[in-house]
N, C-alpha and C positions, 0 to 999 in steps of 0.2 A: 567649306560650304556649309558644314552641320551648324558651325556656330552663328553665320550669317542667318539658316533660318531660324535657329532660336533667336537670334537677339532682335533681327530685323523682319521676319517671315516672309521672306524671300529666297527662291529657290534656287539652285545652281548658282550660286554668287561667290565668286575668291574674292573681290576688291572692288572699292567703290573709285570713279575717277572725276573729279574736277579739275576743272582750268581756274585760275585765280589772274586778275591785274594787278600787276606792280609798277605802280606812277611812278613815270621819268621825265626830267625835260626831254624839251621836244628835239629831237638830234638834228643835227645840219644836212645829212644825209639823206635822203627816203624818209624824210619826217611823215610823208603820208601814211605809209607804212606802219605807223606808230600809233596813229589817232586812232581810238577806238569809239563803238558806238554806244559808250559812257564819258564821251566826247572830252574825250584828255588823252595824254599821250603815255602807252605803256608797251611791257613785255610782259609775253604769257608764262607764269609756272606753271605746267600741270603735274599733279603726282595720281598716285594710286597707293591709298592705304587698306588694312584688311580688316577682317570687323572687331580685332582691337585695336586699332588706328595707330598700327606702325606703316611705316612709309613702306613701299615696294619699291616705287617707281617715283624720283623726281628730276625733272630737268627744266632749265629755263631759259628765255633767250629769243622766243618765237614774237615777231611782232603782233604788239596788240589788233591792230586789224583783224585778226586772221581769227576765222568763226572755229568753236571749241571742236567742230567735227572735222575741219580739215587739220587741224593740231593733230589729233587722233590718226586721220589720215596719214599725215607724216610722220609722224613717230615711229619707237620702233617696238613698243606695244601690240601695236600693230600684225606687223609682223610677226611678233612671238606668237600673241592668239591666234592667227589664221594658222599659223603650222605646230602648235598645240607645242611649242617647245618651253624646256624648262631649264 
């Protein structure tokens, strides 16, 4: 946290999290599932790095459809912060 508010001034911060698209064709499957609305078809990576920007947290695999908050939702990030486990 000390160093995220030196570097970045922001407060109580362990790690910053995005979600990234990784362009795939379009699967035979649930291609709907895929397209997203940068209207191409992907899967989501999201990680979480710290404010020297090592990785914590990465997985991938989530269809692109799916909005960065319910990726959040379903992970298991999730989980860990609400019950403060380490």
């Amino acid at each position: 946290m000390e160093r995220f508010e030196e570097v970045c001034h922001f407060l109580k911060i362990v790690g910053a999290i995005d979600v990234c698209h990784i362009e795939i064709k379009a699967p035979h499957r649930n291609h709907e599932d895929y397209y997203n609305c940068k209207q191409l078809y992907s899967i989501l990576l999201p990680a979480i790095v710290d404010s020297e920007l090592l990785f914590w947290h990465i997985t991938i695999g989530y269809p692109g459809s799916l909005h960065d908050s319910r990726v959040l939702q379903l992970s298991q990030v999730k989980d860990l912060a609400e019950n403060d486990s380490r």
